[in-house]
N, C-alpha and C positions, 0 to 999 in steps of 0.2 A: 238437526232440528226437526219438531213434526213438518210432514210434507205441509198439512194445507189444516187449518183449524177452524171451526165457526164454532161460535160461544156465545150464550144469551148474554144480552149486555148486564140482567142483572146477576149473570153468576161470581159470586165471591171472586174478589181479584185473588186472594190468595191462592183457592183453587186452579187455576188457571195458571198463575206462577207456579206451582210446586207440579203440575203435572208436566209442563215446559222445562222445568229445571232436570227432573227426573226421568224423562223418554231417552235422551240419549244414554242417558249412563244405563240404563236396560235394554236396551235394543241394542248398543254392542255388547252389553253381555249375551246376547238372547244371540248373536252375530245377524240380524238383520240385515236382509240385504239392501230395504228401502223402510221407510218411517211411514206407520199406513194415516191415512188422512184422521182426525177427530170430532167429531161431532158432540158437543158437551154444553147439554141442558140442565135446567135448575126448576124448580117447584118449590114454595116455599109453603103455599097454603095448604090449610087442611093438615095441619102433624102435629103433633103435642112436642112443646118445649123440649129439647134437648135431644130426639129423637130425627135419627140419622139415618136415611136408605140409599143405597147405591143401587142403580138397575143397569149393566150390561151386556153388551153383546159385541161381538170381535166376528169382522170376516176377513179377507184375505189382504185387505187393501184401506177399512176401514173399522173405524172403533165407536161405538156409541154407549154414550154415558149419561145417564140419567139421577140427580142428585137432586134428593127427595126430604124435605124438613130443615132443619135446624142445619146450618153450616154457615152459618154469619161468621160466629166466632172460628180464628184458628185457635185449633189446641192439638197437643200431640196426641191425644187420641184419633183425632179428625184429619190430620195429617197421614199415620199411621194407616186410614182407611182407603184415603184417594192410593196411597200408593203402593199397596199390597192390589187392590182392585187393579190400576192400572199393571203392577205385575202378572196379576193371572189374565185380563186381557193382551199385552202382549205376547205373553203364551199362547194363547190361542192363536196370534196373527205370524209365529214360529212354527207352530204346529201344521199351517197351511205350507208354509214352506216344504213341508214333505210330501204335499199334495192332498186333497180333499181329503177333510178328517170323519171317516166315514164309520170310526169305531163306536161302540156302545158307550153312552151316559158314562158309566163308572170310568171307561178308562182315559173318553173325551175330556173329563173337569179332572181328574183324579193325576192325570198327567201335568198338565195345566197348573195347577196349585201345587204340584212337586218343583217344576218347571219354577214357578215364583217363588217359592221359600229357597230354594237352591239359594236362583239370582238374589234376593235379598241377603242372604248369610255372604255368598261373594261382594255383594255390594258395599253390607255393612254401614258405618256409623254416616256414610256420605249421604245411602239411601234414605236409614231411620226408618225402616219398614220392622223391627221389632221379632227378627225371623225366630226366636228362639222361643216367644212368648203366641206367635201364630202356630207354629210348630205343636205346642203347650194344646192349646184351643181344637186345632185338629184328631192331637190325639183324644181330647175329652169327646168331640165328636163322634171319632170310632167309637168310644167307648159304647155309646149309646147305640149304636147302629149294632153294637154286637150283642149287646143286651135283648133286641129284636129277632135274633136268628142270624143265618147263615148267609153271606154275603152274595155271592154268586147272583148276580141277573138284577140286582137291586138297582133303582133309579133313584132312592131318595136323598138327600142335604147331606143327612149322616154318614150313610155310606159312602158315595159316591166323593161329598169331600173331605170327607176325615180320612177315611177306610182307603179310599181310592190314593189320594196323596200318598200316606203312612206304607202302603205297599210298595209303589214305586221309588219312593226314598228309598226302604228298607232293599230292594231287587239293586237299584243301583249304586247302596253301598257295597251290598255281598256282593256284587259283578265288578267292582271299580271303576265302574261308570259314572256318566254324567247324565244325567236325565234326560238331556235334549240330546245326547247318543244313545243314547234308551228309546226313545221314542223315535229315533230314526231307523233303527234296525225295526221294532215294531210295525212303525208307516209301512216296511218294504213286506208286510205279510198280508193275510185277510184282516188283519184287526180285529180278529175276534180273542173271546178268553182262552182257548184250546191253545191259537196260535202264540199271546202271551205268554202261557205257562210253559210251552213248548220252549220259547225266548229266554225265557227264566232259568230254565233247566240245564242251556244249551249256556249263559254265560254264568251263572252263578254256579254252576254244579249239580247232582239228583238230590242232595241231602237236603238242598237248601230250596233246590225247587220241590220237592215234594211237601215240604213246608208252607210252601204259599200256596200250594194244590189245597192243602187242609185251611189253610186262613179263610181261603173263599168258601169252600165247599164243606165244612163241617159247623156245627152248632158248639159254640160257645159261652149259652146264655148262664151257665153255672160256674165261669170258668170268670176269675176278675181279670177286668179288661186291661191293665195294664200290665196284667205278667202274659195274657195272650199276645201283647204287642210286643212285648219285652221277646218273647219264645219267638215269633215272627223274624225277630231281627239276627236272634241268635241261630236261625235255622233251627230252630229245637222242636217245633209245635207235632 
């Protein structure tokens, strides 16, 4: 169960049920060694009907959640959000498990959002986190982030979490890994991109790492973005 919870009295009980229902079954997926404390507030004023924001942040030991507009009603869209959100917050508080996560934006969220589509797809219909259809959504986000240029050094939404996820999926299918042993072997280096692609190379092979050398580091803007993803996965690019 979460360690220690406080919640505005008027946040949606449902909310509060499904994020209770759902931390266990992800935190031993996640292999957690303790439940970090939660912190989860509500804002209803000021948002236009139907319109839904999450605002988080994850430290070692605790989670803060800020739910912003419309979330009276439950609907499976709105369920879908609490708990994909709290999936890439728990990643983060697994992430520290390997010790101050002191890597660059890209590979900080990019890991993170690998970390939680994983856990969802393992979780499945128990979770209802819809991993095939965020999956879906990430990739459209590359999309865009590769229509911009060249990824390397990028801090923005698109990249970072389309681009960022979609690499690390793709590194730890070609490596037969799992993303949280992905990012364990990663923690143990500088966390920089050098030392990534170095990781990449070293468990997927040169063919396949020299492929992800080029996804970050080459210009794509003429190229459609779903056979560059498609070539990424097949090592082909």
């Amino acid at each position: 169960m979460i360690a220690s919870a406080a919640a505005q009295d008027d946040l949606p009980v449902w909310i509060n049920s499904e994020i209770e229902s759902q931390s266990d079954r992800l935190a031993a997926l996640y292999g957690l060694p303790r439940m970090p404390i939660m912190n989860l507030q509500y804002t209803a004023e000021g948002h236009t009907a139907g319109v839904r924001i999450i605002e988080a942040e994850a430290e070692a030991d605790l989670i803060r959640v800020h739910f912003q507009g419309d979330w009276t009603q439950e609907s499976d869209a709105a369920r879908q959000d609490v708990v994909r959100n709290l999936a890439h917050e728990l990643a983060h508080v697994r992430q520290y498990a390997s010790g101050l996560p002191v890597e660059p934006r890209f590979w900080h969220e990019g890991f993170a959002e690998a970390m939680a589509i994983e856990a969802l797809d393992q979780c499945g219909a128990p979770c209802g986190g819809a991993p095939a259809a965020l999956l879906r959504s990430r990739e459209q986000q590359c999309g865009e982030a590769l229509r911009s240029g060249y990824l390397s050094g990028r801090t923005d939404n698109d990249a970072v979490y389309g681009c960022g996820a979609i690499f690390v999926l793709a590194v730890a299918k070609a490596s037969d890994s799992s993303v949280i042993d992905l990012y364990g072997s990663f923690a143990a280096t500088d966390r920089s991109e050098a030392a990534m692609l170095a990781l990449v190379q070293e468990r997927a092979g040169r063919p396949f790492g020299l492929s992800a050398r080029r996804f970050l580091k080459s210009d794509y803007r003429l190229v459609p973005a779903p056979q560059t993803i498609r070539d990424l996965r097949r090592g082909k690019l």
